[in-house]
C-alpha positions, 0 to 999 in steps of 0.5 A: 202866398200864404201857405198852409202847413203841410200837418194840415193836409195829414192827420197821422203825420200830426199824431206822428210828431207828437207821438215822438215826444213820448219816446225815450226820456231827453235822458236816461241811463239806459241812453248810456249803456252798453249794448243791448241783451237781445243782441246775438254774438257778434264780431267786435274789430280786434282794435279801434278804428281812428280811420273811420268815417263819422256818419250824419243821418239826415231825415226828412220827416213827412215823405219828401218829394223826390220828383223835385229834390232831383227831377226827372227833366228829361221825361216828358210825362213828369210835365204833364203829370205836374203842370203847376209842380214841376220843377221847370226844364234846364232850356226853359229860361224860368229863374228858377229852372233845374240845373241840369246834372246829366241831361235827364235829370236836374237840381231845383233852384233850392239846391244849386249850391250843392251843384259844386259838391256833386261836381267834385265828386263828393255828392251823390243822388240814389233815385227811385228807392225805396223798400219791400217793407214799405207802407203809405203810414208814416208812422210804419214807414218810418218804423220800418225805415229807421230799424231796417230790420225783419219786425216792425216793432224792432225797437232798435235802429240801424245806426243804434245797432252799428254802434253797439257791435263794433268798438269805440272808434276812440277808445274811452270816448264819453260821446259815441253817438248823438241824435238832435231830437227830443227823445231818442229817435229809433234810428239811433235807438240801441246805440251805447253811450248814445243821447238825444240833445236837441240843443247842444249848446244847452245841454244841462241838468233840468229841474224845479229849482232854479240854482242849478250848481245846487241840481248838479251838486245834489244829482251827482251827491246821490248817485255817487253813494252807489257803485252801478250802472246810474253812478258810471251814467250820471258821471258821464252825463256830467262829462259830457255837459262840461265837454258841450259847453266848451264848444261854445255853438253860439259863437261857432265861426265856419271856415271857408266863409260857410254861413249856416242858416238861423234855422233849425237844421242850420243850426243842427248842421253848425253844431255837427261842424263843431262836435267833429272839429272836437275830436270827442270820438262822436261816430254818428250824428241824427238829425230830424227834419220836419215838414215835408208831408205836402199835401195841399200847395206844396209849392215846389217853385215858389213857395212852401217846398221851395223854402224846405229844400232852399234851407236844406240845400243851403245848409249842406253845402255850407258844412261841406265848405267847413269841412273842407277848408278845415281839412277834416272830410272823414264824415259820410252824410246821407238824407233819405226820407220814409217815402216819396209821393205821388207822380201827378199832382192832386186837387190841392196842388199838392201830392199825396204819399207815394213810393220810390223817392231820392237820397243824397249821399255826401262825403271825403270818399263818395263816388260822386257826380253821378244819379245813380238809378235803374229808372223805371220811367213815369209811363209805368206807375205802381198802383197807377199812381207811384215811381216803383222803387228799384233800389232798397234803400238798406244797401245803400245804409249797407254799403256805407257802414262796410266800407266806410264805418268799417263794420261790414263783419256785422251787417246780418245784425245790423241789417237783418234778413237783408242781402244788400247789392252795393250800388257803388257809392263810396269807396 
């Protein structure tokens, strides 16, 4: 079936996605500097923290349906409520039935492979989250989400706060933290000796002229006659071109016989195997995944969502067999997205922006194997229409930046206004 894209179905998510391109420059100094002025006095660790996990931000641009990323096949009234999008029962015999987690709810087909990782104890679902700050626009939801802050219009973010109160994780680090956009995503905006490279394979100078030894030569002659703060950024930004290129993304072998996908996200999960492997000191990764506004034939499946979460689920699995059979499981990856939808399906076959929705929580040190949930049922709908959110999806950010970022001195900073009630997730 040919279907149509989800933009088609939502005029301001297609607006949101071009407005992500006015954001912050591919580069700038300001990407390269130190902590910002508006922070207020914070409690930097006495010393570098080796032992800390990296932390991978997966978002799921759009409003991803949590319903079927992890469906509730235990309650009778998500079948009626869905007669052409449910995700079909583990008992059914569908080819494509849920594979069944804890007898209520269960994985669509397009994430199987990551029933392994979730019975090992290193995946873990959050489900019917949400947030009080919480909005049915895309673009305020993903504000409020990604700045996780008091005031919407906060310009800096959760992991772009992180970073910038608490100390190098590898002392003298050119790289700390890396979001794969064009432009800085607001998550990781704020963050010292941070950049957004969409292509880390191809980070270089951009110009006009098309010698680009004679770029480098001219960029680095000018800013080198001055001693500030352009002169300490483009000589790292030259640093960190020459330290890229040495990955060699291109020719990147998984270990474990992973096989990422020749996809986007493939390829951005590829390029997180390869950046960690390196040891640069990079503590935080972001990396955007568009498309999952599904309005009209949202196909959960066969067809349009099916092949979003067959790519996601694919990709995960394989970076944690990379991971793993390199030894190296000193990363927390998280996947959250800024709202879920609607618990019946529309006119269009199709769901429409809702509220309460699901996280994935993948790492060395989750507390795995398990729907961690207050369940609120499907009978009591808020507005008639949505899953209610019972668990704030920042104490789950919160927990993982206390006990395995090893900043929990900072939260009010990093979270402000917000007394997070740990779920249990991580060790």
């Amino acid at each position: 079936m040919n279907h149509r894209s989800p933009q088609d179905g939502c005029t301001e998510y297609g607006q949101l996605s071009r407005r992500s391109l006015l954001r912050a420059g591919a580069f700038t100094a300001a990407g390269m500097a130190v902590a910002p002025t508006w922070l207020p006095q914070v409690a930097f660790a006495q010393s570098h923290r080796s032992d800390r996990d990296v932390v991978i931000s997966v978002y799921l641009r759009g409003g991803a349906d949590g319903l079927t990323m992890c469906a509730p096949h235990g309650e009778a009234k998500y079948y009626q409520l869905r007669p052409d999008l449910a995700v079909p029962p583990p008992g059914s015999g569908h080819p494509k039935r849920a594979r069944d987690l804890d007898g209520f709810f269960g994985l669509p087909f397009g994430l199987w492979p990551l029933e392994p990782v979730y019975r090992a104890g290193r995946l873990a679902i959050v489900h019917a989250v949400g947030s009080s700050n919480w909005s049915r626009s895309h673009f305020d939801a993903q504000r409020w989400m990604e700045n996780c802050g008091r005031d919407i219009n906060i310009r800096s973010g959760w992991l772009g706060r992180h970073l910038a109160t608490s100390a190098e994780a590898v002392p003298g680090s050119i790289l700390r933290g890396l979001s794969m956009t064009y432009g800085m995503t607001r998550t990781m905006d704020g963050g010292p000796k941070t950049l957004p490279i969409p292509d880390v394979d191809r980070f270089e100078y951009f110009s006009w002229l098309y010698d680009f030894v004679q770029v480098q030569q001219i960029t680095l002659g000018n800013y080198r006659v001055a001693n500030d703060a352009c002169r300490a950024s483009v000589e790292n930004t030259q640093v960190t071109i020459d330290l890229l290129k040495d990955l060699d993304i291109a020719n990147y072998q998984g270990a474990g016989g992973a096989v990422y996908r020749d996809s986007g996200f493939g390829y951005a999960m590829k390029s997180t195997a390869a950046l960690l492997k390196a040891d640069l000191g990079v503590e935080a990764v972001h990396i955007d995944v568009e498309g999952w506004d599904t309005h009209q034939q949202q196909g959960s499946v066969d067809g349009y969502m099916e092949q979003l979460v067959a790519d996601l689920g694919s990709n995960l699995a394989n970076f944690h067999t990379d991971m793993d059979a390199s030894g190296r499981m000193n990363w927390t990856l998280v996947v959250l997205s800024e709202f879920g939808r609607n618990v019946a399906q529309n006119n269009s076959v199709g769901t429409d922006h809702g509220a309460g929705s699901s996280m994935f929580v993948m790492g060395g040190a989750v507390n795995g194997g398990t729907v961690y949930r207050t369940w609120p049922g499907l009978d009591n709908l808020l507005d008639g229409q949505d899953l209610h959110a019972t668990t704030d999806y920042r104490s789950v950010l919160a927990e993982i930046v206390d006990k395995r970022l090893g900043n929990g001195a900072n939260l009010g900073t990093v979270f402000p206004d917000f007394a997070p009630s740990y779920v249990g997730i991580v060790r």
